[in-house]
C-alpha positions in Angstrom: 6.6 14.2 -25.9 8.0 10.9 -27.3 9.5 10.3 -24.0 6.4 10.2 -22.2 4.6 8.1 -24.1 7.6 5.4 -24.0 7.6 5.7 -20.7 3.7 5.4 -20.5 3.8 2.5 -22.6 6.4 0.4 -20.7 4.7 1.4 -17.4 1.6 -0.1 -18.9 3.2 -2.9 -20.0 4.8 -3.6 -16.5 1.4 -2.9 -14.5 -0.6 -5.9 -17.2 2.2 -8.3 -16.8 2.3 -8.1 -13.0 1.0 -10.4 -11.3 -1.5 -9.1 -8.0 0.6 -8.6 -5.0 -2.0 -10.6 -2.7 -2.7 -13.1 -5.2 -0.2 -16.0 -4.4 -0.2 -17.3 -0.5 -3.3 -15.3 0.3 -6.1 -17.8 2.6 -8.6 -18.9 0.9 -10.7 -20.5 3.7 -11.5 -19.0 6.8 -12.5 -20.4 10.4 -12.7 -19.1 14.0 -9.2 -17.2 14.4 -10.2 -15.2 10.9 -12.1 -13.1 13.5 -9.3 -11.5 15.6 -8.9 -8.1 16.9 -11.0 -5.0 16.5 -13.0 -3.7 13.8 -14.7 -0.8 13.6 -17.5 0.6 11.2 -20.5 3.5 10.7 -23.2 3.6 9.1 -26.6 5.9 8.9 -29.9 3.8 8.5 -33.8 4.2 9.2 -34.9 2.9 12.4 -38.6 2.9 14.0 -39.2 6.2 11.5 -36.3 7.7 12.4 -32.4 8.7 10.3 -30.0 7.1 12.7 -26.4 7.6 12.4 -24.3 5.0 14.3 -20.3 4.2 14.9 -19.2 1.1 16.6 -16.6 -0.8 17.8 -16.4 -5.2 18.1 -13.1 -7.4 19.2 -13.3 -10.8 18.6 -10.9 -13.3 20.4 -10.5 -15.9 17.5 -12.0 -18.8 19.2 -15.8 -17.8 19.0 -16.4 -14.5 21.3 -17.0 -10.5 20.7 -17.5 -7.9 22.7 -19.1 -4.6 21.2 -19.7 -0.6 22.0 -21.9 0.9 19.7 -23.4 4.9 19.9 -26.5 6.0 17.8 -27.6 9.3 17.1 -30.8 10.8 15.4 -29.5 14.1 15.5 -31.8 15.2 18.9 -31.1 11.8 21.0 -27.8 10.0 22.4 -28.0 6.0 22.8 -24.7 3.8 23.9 -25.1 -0.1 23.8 -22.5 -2.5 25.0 -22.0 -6.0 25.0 -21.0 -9.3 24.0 -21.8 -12.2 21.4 -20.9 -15.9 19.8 -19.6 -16.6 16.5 -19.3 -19.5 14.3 -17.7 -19.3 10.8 -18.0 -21.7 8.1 -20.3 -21.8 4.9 -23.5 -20.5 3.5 -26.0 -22.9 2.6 -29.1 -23.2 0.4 -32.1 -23.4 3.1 -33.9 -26.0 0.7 -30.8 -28.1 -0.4 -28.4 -27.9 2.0 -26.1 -27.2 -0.8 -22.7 -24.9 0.3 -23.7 -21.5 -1.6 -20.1 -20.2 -0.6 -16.8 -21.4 1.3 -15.9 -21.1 4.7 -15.8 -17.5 5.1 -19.2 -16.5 6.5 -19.4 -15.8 10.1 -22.8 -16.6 12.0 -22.9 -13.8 14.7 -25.7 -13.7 17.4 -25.3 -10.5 20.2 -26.4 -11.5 24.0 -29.7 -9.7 24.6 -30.9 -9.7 20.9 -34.9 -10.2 21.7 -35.0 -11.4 18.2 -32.7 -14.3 18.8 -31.5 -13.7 15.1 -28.0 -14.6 14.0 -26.1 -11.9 11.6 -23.9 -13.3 8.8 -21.0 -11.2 8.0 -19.4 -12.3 4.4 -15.5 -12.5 5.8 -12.1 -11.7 4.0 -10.2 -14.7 4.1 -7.0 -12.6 5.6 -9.2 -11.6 8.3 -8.8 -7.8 7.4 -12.4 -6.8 6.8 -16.4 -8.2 6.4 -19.7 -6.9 5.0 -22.7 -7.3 7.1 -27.2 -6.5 5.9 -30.0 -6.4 8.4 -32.1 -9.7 7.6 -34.7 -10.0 9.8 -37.8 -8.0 8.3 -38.3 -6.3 11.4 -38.4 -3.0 10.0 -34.8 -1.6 10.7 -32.7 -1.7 7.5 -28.6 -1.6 8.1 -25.7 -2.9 6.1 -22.0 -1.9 6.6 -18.5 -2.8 6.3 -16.5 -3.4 9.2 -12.6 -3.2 8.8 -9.9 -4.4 11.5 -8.0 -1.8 13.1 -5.6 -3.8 15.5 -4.9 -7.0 16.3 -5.5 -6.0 19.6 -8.8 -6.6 21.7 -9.6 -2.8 22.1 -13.0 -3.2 23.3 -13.1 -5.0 26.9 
């Protein structure tokens, strides 16, 4: 018993002395090439009265372009969307001010054939490995997700 809580102890003492693995070297601005390969993500969100579940797919080249496939479901109908987009990364800024509300990590997505014209911002991981995204646009679809990179590769053509 005495020598697992030695053990315990030094392992404790090891894991609060250490520093975090990703801590020194790691980016801490982003810009167009943060946005490389292919991410994917789900989510299930209301839609025109309706539970939809979706699953999608989006490679971006690193120097402003995506290209998406996306499948919805609401359990008793089957919809497949495909296309491409623009990006721009850089920071958020107070509408009123002008005033930088974050760094450079917020990409400004806008999808080809969006009748809304709206422009997404997804909240970027300065290695490039993941974003968050939320619906905005009041136009009574709510979605939010997390998309994470799954190659380096552009998968989706």
């Amino acid at each position: 018993m005495n020598k697992r809580l030695t053990f315990g102890a030094f392992a404790l003492i090891f894991a609060f002395s250490s520093p975090p693995v990703f801590a020194e070297g790691a980016p801490s601005t982003c810009s167009l090439v943060t946005l490389r390969g292919t991410y994917a993500g789900d989510g299930i969100h209301p839609k025109n009265g309706n539970i939809v579940a979706s699953v999608f797919v989006e490679s971006y080249d690193g120097q402003g372009h995506l290209t998406y496939y996306q499948q919805l479901s609401t359990g008793t109908s089957h919809v497949t969307y495909t296309g491409k987009g623009t990006y721009t990364v850089g920071p958020l800024t107070d509408a009123s001010s002008g005033t930088p509300i974050t760094e450079s990590c917020v990409a400004f997505v806008h999808y080809d054939g969006d009748p809304a014209e709206e422009v997404w911002n997804f909240f970027l991981a300065p290695d490039g490995s993941s974003f968050y995204f939320v619906n905005k646009f009041d136009t009574g679809s709510v979605s939010a997700g997390h998309e994470q990179r799954i190659s380096l590769g552009l998968l989706v053509r």
